[in-house]
C-alpha positions as CSV (number, residue, x, y, z in Angstrom):
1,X,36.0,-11.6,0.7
2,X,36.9,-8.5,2.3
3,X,40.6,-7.2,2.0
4,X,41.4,-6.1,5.7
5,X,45.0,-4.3,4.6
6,X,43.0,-2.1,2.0
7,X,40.2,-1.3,4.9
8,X,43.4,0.1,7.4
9,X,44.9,1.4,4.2
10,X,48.3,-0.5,4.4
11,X,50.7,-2.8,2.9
12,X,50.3,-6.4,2.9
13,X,53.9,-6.8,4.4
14,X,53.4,-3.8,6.8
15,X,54.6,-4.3,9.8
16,X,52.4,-4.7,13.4
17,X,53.3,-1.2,14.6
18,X,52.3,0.2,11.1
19,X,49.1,-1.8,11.4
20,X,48.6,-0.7,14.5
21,X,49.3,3.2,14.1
22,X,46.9,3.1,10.9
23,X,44.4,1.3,13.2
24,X,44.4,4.3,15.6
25,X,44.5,6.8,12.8
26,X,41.5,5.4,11.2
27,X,39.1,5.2,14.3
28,X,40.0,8.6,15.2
29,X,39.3,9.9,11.5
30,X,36.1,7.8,11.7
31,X,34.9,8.1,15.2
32,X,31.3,8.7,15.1
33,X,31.5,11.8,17.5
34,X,33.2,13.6,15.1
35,X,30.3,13.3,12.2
36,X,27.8,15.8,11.7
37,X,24.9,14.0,10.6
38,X,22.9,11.1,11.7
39,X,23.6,9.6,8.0
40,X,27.4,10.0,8.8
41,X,27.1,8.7,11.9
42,X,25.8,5.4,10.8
43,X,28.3,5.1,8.2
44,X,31.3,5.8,10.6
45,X,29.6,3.3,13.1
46,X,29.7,0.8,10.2
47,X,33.2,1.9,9.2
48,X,34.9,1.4,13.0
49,X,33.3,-2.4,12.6
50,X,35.4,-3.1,9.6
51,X,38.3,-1.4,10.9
52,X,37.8,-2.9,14.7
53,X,37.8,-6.3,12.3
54,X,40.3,-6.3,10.3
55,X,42.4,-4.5,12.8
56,X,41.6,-8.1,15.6
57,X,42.7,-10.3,12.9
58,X,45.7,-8.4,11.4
59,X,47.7,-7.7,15.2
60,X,47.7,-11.6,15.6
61,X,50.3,-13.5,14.0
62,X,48.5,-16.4,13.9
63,X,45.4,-15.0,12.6
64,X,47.2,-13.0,10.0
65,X,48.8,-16.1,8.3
66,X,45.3,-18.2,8.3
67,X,44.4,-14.9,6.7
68,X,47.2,-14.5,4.4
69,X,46.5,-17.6,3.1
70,X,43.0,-17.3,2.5
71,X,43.3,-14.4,1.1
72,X,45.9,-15.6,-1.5
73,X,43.9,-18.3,-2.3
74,X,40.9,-16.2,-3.1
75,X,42.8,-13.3,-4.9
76,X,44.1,-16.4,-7.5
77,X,40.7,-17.5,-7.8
78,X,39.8,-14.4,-8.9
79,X,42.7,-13.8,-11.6
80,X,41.7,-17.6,-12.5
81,X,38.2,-16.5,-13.4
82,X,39.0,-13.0,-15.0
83,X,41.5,-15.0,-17.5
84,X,39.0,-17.7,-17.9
85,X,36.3,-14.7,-18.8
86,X,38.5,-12.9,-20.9
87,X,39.5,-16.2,-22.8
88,X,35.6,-17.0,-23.5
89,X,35.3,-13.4,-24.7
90,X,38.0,-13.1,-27.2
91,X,36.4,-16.4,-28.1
92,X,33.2,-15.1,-28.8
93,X,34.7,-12.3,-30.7
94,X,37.1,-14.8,-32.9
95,X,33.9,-16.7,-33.3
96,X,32.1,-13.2,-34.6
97,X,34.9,-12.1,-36.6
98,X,34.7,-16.1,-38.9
99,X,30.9,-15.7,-39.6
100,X,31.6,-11.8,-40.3
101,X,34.6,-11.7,-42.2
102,X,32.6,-12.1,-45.9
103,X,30.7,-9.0,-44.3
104,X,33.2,-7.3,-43.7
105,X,34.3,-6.0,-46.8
106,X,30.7,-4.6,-47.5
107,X,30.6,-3.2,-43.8
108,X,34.2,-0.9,-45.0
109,X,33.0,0.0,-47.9
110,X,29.7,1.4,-46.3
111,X,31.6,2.8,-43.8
112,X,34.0,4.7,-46.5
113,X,30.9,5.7,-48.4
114,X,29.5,7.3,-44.8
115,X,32.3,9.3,-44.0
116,X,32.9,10.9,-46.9
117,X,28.9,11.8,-47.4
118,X,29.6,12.8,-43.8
119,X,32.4,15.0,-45.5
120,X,31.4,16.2,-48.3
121,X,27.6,17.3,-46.5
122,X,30.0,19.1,-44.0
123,X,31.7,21.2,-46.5
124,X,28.5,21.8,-48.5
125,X,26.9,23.1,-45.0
126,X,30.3,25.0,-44.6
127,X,30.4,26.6,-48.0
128,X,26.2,27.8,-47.3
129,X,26.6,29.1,-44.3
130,X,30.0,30.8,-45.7
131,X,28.2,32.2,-48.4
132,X,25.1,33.2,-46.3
133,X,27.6,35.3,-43.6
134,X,28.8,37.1,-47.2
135,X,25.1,38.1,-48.1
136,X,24.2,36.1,-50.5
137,X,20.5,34.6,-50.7
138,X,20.7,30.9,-51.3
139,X,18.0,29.0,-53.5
140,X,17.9,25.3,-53.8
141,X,16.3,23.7,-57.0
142,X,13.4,21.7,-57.0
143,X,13.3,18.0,-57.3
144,X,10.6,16.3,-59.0
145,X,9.1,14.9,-55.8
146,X,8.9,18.9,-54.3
147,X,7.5,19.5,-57.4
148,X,4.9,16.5,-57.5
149,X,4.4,17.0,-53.7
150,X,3.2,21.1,-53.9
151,X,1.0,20.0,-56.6
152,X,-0.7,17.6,-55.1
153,X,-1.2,20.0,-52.3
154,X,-2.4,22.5,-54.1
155,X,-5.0,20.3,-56.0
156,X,-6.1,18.8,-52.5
157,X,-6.2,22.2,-51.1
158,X,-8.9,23.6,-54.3
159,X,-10.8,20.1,-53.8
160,X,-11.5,21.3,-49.8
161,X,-12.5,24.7,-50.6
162,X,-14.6,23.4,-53.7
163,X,-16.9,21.0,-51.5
164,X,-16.7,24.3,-48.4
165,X,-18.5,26.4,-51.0
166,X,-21.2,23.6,-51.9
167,X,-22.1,24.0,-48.4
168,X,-25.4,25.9,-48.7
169,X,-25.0,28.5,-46.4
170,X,-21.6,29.1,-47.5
171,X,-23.0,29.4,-50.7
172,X,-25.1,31.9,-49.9
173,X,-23.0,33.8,-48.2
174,X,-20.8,34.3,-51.4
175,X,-23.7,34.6,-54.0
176,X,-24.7,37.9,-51.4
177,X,-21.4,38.9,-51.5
178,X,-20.8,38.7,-55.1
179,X,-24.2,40.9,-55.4
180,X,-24.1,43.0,-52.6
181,X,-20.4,44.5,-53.8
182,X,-19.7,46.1,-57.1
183,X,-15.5,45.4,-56.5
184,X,-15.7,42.0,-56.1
185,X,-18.0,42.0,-58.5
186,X,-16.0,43.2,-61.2
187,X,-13.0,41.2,-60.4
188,X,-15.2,37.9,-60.2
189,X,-16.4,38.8,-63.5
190,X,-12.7,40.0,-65.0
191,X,-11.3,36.1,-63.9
192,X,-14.5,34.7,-65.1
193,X,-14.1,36.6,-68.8
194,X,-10.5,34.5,-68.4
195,X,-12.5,30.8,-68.5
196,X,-14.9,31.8,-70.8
């Protein structure tokens, strides 16, 4: 339902003559001669309607109190539903809070265990970066898994360039190098003394 004292910006107990000066206010603030744009034109056109209403059923006495009323009845209707909304949802949440509360205690003590990871990673970040803006070069351990993982990269990485050199032109290409040049020659041959 549409609030005619908010649309001429006044007081439910204002008085005619305040009704009516904020009635001529308004539709010279929103006359559509005074808007620049086509866009604004439309939208004060639309704006005089509401005022040009509310302003037709506030001036009459009679109409005001039909209105009055109405509008009484539909603002309590409205409070009536908020409560009733805001009574289902603090229900919902009391209802969430029963079949969580055996969570709960598991939920703060991940939530403890978080922020102080969140902490302590903070201050370890902190201290680096401290001891980087010092000079100092920082090396990290290897776990097990870094370990297990650049093995099994380097492993898959011989495998590939085992089965590129049983390619036969590949093969060739190396056998010619290996005889056409003394260098590499001698350092295939040093490695190979290694193995034998």
């Amino acid at each position: 339902m549409k609030n005619y004292y908010e649309i001429l910006e006044v007081n439910k107990k204002a008085s005619t003559e305040v009704i009516e000066k904020a009635y001529k206010t308004l539709v010279k603030k929103y006359h559509p001669d005074l808007q620049n744009t086509p866009q604004g034109k439309l939208n004060s056109e639309a704006k005089i309607k509401e005022i040009n209403e509310a302003y037709e059923i506030l001036r009459n006495n009679e109409k005001r109190a039909e209105y009055d009323t109405t509008l009484a009845d539909a603002e309590a209707l409205e409070k009536e539903r908020i409560i009733q909304e805001q009574l289902e949802r603090e229900l919902r949440n009391q209802n969430v809070n029963n079949s969580n509360s055996n969570n709960n205690n598991n939920v703060d003590k991940q939530f403890q265990q978080d922020y102080e990871d969140a902490i302590n990673k903070a201050y370890h970040d902190a201290y680096i970066q401290d001891m980087k803006n010092r000079g100092y070069k920082i090396r990290y351990k290897k776990t097990w898994n870094e370990r297990l993982r650049s093995l099994i990269a380097l492993l898959i990485t011989i495998g590939i360039i085992l089965l590129i050199l049983q390619i036969p032109f590949v093969k060739d290409y190396f056998n010619s190098l290996y005889r056409d040049n003394e260098v590499i020659r001698n350092i295939v041959d040093f490695f190979a003394g290694w193995f034998k």
